[in-house]
Backbone as a printed PyTorch tensor [residue, N CA C, xyz], in Angstrom:
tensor([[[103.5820, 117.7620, 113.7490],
         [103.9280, 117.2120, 115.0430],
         [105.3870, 117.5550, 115.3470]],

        [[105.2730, 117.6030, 116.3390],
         [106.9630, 117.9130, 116.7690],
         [107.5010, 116.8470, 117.4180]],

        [[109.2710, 116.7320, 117.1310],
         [110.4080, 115.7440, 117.3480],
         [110.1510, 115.3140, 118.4510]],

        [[109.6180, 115.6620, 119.0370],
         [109.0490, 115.1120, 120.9660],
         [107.7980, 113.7400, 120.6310]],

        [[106.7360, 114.7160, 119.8600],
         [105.9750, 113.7510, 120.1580],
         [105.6950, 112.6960, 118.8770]],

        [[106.8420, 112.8160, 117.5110],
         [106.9620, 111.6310, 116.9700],
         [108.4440, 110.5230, 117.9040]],

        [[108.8160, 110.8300, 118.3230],
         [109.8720, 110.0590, 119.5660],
         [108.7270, 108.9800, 120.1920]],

        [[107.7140, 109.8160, 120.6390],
         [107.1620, 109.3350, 121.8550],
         [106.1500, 108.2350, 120.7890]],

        [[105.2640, 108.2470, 119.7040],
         [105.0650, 107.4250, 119.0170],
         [106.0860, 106.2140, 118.4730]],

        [[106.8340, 106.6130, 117.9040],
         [107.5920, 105.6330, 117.4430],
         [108.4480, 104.6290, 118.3780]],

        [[108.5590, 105.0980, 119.7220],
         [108.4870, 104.0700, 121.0960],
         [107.8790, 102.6540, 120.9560]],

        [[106.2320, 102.6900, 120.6090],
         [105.2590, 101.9820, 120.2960],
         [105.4120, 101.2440, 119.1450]],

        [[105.5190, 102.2670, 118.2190],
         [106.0050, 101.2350, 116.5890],
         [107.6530, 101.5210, 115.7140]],

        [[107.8380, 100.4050, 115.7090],
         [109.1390, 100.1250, 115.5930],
         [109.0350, 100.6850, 113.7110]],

        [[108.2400, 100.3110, 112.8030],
         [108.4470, 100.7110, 111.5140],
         [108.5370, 102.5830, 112.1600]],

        [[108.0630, 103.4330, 112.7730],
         [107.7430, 105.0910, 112.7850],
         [109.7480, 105.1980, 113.5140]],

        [[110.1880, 103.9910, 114.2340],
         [111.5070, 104.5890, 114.4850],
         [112.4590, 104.3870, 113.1440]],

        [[112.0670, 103.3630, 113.0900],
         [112.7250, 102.9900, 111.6400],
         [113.0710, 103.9980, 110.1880]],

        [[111.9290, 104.6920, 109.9250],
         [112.0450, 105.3910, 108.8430],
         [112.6980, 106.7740, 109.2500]],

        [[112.5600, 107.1080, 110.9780],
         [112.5820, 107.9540, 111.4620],
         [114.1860, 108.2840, 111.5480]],

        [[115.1970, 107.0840, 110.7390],
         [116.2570, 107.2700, 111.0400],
         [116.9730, 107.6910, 109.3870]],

        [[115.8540, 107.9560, 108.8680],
         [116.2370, 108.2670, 107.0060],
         [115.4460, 109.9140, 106.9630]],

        [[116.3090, 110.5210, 106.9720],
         [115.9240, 112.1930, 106.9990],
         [114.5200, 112.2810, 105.5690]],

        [[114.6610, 111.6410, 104.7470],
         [113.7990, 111.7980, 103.2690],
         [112.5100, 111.6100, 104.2300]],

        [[112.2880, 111.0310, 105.6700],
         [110.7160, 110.6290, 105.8210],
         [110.5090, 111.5600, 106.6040]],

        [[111.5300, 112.5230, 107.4560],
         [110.7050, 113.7920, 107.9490],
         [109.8410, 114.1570, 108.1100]],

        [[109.6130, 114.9800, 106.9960],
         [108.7630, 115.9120, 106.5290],
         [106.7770, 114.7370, 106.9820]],

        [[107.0300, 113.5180, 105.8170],
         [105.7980, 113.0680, 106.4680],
         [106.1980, 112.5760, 107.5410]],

        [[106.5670, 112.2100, 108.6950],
         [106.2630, 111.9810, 109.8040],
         [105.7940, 113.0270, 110.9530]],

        [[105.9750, 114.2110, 110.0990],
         [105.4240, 115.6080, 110.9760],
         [104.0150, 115.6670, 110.7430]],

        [[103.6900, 115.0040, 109.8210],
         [101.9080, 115.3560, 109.1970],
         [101.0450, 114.2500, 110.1970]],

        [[100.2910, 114.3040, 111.0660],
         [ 99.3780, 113.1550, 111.6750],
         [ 98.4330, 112.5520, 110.5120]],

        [[ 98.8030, 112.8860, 109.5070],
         [ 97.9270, 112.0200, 108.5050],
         [ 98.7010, 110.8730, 107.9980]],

        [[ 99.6390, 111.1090, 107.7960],
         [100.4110, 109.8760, 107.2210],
         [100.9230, 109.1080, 108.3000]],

        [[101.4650, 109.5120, 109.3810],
         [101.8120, 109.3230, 110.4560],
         [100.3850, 107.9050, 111.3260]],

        [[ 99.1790, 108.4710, 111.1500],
         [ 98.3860, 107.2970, 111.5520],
         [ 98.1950, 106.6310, 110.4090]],

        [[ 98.5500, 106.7280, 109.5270],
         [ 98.3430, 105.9210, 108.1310],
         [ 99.7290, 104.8200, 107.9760]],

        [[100.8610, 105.4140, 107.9300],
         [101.4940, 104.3910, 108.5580],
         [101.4970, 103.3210, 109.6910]],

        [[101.0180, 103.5640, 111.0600],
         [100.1500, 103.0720, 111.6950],
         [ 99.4490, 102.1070, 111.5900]],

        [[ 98.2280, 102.4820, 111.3020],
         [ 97.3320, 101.6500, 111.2420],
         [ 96.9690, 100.7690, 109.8810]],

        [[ 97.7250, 101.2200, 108.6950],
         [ 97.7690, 101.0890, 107.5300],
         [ 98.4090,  99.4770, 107.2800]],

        [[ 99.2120,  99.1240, 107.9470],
         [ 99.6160,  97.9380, 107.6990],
         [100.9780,  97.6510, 107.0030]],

        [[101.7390,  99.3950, 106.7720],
         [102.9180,  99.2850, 105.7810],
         [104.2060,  98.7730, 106.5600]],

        [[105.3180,  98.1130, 105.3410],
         [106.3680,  97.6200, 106.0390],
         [107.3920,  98.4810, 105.6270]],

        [[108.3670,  99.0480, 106.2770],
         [109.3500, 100.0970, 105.5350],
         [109.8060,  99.2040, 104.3790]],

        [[109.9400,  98.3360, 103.7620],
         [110.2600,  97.6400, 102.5950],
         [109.3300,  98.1420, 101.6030]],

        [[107.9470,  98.3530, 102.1800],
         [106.8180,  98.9510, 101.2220],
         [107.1390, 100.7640, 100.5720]],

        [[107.5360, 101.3600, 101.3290],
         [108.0970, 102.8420, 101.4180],
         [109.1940, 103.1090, 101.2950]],

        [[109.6080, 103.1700,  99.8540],
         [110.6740, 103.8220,  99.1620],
         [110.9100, 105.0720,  99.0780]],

        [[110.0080, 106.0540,  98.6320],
         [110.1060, 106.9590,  99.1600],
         [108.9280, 107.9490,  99.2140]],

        [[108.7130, 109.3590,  99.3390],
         [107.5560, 110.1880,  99.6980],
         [106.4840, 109.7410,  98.3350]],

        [[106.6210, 109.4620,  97.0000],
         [106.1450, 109.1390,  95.9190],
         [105.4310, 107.7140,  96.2720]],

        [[106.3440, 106.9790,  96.5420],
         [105.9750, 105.3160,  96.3620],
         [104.9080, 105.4260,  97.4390]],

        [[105.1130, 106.4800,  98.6630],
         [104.2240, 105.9720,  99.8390],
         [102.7830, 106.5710,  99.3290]],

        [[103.2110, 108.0010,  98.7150],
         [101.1430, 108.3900,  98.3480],
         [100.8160, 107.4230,  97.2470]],

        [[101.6840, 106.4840,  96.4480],
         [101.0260, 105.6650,  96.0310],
         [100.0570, 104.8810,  96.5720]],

        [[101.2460, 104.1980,  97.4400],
         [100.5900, 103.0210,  98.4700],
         [ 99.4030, 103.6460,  99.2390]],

        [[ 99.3800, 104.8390,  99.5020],
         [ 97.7240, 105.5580, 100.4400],
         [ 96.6180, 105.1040,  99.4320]],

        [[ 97.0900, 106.0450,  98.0380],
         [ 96.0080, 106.1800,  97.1780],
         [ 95.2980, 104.9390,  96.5120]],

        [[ 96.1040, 103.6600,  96.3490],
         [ 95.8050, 101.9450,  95.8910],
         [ 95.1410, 101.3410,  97.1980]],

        [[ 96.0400, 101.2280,  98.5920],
         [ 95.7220, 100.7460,  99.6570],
         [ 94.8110, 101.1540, 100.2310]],

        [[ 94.5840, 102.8130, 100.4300],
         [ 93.5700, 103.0270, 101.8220],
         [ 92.6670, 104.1490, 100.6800]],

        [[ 92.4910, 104.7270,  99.8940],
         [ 91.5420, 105.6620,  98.8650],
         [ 90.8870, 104.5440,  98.2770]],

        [[ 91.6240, 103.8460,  97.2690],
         [ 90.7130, 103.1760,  96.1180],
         [ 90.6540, 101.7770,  97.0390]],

        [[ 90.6930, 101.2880,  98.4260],
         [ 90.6770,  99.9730,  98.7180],
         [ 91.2830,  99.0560,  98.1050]],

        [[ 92.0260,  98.8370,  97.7420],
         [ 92.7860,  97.5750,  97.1510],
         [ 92.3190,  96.0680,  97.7890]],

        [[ 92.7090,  96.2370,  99.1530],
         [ 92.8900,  94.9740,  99.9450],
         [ 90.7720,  94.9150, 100.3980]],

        [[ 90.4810,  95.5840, 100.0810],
         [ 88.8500,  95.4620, 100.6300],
         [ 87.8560,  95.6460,  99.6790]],

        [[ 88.1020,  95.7230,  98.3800],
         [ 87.5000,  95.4560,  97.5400],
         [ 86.6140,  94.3530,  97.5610]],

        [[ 87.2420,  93.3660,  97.5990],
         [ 86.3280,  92.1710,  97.6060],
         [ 85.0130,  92.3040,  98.6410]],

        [[ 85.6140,  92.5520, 100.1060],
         [ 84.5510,  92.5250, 100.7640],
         [ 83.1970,  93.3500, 100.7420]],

        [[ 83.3130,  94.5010,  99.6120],
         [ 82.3490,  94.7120,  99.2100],
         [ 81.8410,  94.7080,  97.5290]],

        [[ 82.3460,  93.6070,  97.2040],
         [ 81.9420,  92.9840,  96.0580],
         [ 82.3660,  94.0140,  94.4340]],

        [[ 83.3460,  94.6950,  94.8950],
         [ 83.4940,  95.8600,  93.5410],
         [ 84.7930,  95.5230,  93.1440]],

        [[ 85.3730,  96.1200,  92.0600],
         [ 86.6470,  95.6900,  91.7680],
         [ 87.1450,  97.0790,  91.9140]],

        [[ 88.5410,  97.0210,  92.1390],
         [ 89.4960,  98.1180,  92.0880],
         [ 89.8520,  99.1380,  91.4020]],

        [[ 89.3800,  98.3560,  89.8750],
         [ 89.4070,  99.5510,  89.0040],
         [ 88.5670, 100.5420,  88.9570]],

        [[ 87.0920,  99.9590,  89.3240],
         [ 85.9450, 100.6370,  89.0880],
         [ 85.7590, 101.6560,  90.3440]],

        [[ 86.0980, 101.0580,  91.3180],
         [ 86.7050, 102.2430,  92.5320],
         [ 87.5920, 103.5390,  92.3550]],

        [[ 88.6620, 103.1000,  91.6530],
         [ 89.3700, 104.2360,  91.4030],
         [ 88.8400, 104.6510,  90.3740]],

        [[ 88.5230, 104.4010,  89.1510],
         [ 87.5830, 105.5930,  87.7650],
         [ 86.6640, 105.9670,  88.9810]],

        [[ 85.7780, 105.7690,  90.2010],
         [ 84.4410, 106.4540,  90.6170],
         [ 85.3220, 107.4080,  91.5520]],

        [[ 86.6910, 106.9930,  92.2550],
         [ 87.3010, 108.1730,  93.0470],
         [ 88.0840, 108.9680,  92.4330]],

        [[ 88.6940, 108.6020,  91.0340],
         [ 89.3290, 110.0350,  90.2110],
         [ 87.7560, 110.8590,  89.6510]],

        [[ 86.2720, 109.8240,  89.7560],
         [ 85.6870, 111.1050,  88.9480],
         [ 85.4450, 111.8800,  89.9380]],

        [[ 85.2400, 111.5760,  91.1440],
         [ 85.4460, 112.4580,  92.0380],
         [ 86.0880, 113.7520,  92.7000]],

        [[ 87.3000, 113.2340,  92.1000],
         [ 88.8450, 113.9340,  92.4320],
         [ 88.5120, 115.0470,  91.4100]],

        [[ 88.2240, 114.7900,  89.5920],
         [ 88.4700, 115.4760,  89.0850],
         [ 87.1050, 116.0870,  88.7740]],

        [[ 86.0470, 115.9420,  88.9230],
         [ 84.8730, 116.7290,  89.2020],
         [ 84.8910, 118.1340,  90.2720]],

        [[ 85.6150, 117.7900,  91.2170],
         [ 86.0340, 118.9280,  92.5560],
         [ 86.3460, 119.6610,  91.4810]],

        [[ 87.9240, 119.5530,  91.0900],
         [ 88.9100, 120.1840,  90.4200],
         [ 88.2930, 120.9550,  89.4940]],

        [[ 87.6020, 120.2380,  88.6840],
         [ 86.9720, 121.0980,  87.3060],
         [ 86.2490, 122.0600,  87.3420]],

        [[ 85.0100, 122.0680,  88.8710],
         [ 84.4690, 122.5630,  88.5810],
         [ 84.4560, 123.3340,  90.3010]],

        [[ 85.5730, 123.1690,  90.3000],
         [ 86.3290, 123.8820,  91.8190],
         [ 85.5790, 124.2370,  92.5390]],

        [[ 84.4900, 123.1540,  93.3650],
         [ 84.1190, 122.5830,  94.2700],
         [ 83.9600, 121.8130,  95.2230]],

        [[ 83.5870, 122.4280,  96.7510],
         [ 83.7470, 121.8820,  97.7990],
         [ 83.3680, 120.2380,  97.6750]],

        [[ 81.9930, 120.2280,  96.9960],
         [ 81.6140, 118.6870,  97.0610],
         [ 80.8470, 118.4960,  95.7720]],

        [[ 80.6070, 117.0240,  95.6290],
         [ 80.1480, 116.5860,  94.0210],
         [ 79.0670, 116.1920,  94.0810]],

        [[ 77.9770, 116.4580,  93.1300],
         [ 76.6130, 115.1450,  93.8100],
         [ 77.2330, 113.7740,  93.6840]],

        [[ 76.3600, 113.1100,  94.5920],
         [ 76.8370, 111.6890,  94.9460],
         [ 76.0450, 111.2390,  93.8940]],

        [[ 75.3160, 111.1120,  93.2170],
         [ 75.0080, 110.3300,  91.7830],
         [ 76.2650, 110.2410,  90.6960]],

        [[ 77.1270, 110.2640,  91.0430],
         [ 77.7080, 110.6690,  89.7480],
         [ 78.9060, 109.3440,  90.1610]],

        [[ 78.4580, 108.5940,  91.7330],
         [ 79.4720, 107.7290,  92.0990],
         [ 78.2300, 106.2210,  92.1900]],

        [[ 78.9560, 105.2440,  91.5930],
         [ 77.9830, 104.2570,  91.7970],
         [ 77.7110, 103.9530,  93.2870]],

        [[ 76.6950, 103.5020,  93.3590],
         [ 75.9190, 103.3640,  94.5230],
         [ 77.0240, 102.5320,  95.9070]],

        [[ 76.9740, 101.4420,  95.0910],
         [ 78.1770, 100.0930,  95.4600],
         [ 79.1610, 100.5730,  96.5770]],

        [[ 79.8370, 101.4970,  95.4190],
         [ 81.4180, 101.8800,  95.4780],
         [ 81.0520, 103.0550,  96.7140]],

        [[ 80.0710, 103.8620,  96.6770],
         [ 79.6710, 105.0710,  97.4140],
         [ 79.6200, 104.4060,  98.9050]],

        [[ 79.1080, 103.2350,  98.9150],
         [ 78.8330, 102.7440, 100.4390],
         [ 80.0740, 102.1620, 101.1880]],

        [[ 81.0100, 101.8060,  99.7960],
         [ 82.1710, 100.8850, 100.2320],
         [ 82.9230, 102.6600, 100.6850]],

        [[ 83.1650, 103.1530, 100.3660],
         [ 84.0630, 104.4600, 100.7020],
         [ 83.3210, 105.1090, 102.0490]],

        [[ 82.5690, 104.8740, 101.8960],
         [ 81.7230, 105.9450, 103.2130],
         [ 81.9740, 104.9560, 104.3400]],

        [[ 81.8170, 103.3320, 104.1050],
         [ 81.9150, 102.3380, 105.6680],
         [ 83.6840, 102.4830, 105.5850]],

        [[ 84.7290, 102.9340, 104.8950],
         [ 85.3820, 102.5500, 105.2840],
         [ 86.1730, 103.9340, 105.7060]],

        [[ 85.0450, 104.8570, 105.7020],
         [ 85.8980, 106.1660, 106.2040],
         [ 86.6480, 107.1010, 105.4780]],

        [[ 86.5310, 106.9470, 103.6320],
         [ 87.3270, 107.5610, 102.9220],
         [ 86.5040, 109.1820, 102.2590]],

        [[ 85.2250, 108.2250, 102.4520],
         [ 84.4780, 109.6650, 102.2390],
         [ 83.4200, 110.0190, 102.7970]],

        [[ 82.6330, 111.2140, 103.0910],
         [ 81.4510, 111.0480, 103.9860],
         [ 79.9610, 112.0830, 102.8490]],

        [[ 79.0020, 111.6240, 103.1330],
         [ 78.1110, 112.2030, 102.1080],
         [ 76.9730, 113.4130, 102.8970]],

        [[ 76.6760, 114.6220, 102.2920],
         [ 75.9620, 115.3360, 103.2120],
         [ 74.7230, 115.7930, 102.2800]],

        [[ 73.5020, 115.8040, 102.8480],
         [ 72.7240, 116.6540, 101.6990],
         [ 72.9930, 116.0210, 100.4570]],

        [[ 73.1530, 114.7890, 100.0190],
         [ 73.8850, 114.4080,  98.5360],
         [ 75.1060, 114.7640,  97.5860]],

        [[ 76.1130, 115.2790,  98.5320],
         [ 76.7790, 115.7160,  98.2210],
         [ 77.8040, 115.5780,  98.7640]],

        [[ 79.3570, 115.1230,  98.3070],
         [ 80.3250, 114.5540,  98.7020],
         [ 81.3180, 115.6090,  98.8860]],

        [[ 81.6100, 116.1230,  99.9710],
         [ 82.7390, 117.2290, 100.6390],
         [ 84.0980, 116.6320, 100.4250]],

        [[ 85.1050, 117.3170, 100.7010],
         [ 86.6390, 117.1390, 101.0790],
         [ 86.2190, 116.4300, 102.3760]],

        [[ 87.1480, 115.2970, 102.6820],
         [ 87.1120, 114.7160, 103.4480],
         [ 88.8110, 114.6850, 104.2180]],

        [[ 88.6870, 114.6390, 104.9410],
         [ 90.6290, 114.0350, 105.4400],
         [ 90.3740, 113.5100, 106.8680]],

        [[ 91.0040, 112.1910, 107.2110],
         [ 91.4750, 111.7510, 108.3550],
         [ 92.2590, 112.7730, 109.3990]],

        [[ 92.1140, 112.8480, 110.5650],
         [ 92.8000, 113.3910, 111.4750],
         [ 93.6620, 112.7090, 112.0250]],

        [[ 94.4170, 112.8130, 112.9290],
         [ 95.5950, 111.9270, 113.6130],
         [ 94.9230, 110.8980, 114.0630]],

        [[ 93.5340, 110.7160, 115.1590],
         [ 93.5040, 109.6250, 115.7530],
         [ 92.5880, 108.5140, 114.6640]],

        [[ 92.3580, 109.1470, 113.6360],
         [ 91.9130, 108.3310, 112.5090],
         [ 90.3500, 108.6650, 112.0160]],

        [[ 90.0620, 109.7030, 112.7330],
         [ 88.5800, 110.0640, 112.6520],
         [ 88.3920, 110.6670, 111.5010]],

        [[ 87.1020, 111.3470, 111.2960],
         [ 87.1870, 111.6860, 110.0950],
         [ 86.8210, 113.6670, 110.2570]],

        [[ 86.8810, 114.0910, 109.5210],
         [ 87.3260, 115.9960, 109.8540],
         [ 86.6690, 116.3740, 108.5310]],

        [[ 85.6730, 117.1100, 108.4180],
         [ 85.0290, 117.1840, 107.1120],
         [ 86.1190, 118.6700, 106.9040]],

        [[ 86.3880, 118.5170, 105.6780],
         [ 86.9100, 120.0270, 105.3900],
         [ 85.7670, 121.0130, 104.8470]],

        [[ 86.8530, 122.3330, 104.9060],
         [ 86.4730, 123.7400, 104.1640],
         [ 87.2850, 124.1940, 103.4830]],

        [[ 86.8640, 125.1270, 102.5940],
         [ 87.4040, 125.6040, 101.5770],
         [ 87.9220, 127.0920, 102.2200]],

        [[ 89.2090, 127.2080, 102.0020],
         [ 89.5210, 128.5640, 102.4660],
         [ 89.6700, 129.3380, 101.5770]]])
């Protein structure tokens, strides 16, 4: 995104002017991924120390659900072991998507209602949010 149209956001939210005045947050405030993730995410610049602490806070808060766990009855840990086997199933076997058996059922429905992952043919693609929060199936280039 360009200096125009994070200006014109951060008008609206006072945390996007805020960080916007510490050069270290740059870089992500140019990305519309973090940019609506800050947003809509719920973070307080007290939460965001710096580019590290914040993909923490994505990967606990909005990947493995932290705060929504409960509402679908799983715990946090067991979310994140089913989204690193995920993570590292791609990796290993350097593929677009994983069979979805390999994620408990539970945890599979809690990620898919909440937009973190989407399932096709049984099989779980790269996924990424777009700016207005939708979801953008990826490809492999």
């Amino acid at each position: 995104m360009t200096k125009d149209e994070i200006d014109k956001v951060a008008k609206s939210y006072p945390i996007i002017l805020s960080l916007q005045q510490n050069k270290k947050y740059s870089d992500l405030l140019c990305v519309p991924f973090y940019l609506n993730l800050i947003v809509s995410g719920g973070f307080v610049e007290e939460n965001i120390n710096d580019e590290n602490n914040f993909r923490n806070l994505i990967w606990e808060r909005i990947i493995c659900l932290k705060d929504k766990c409960r509402k679908y009855g799983v715990s946090q840990s067991d979310v994140r072991k089913n989204v690193e086997r995920i993570v590292f199933e791609r990796a290993r076997s350097f593929v677009v998507g994983v069979d979805s058996d390999i994620v408990d059922s539970d945890i599979l429905e809690a990620l898919k209602s909440e937009g973190i992952i989407v399932e096709s043919k049984n099989k779980i693609p790269n996924v990424q949010r777009t700016a207005d929060g939708s979801i953008k199936k990826g490809k492999r280039k």
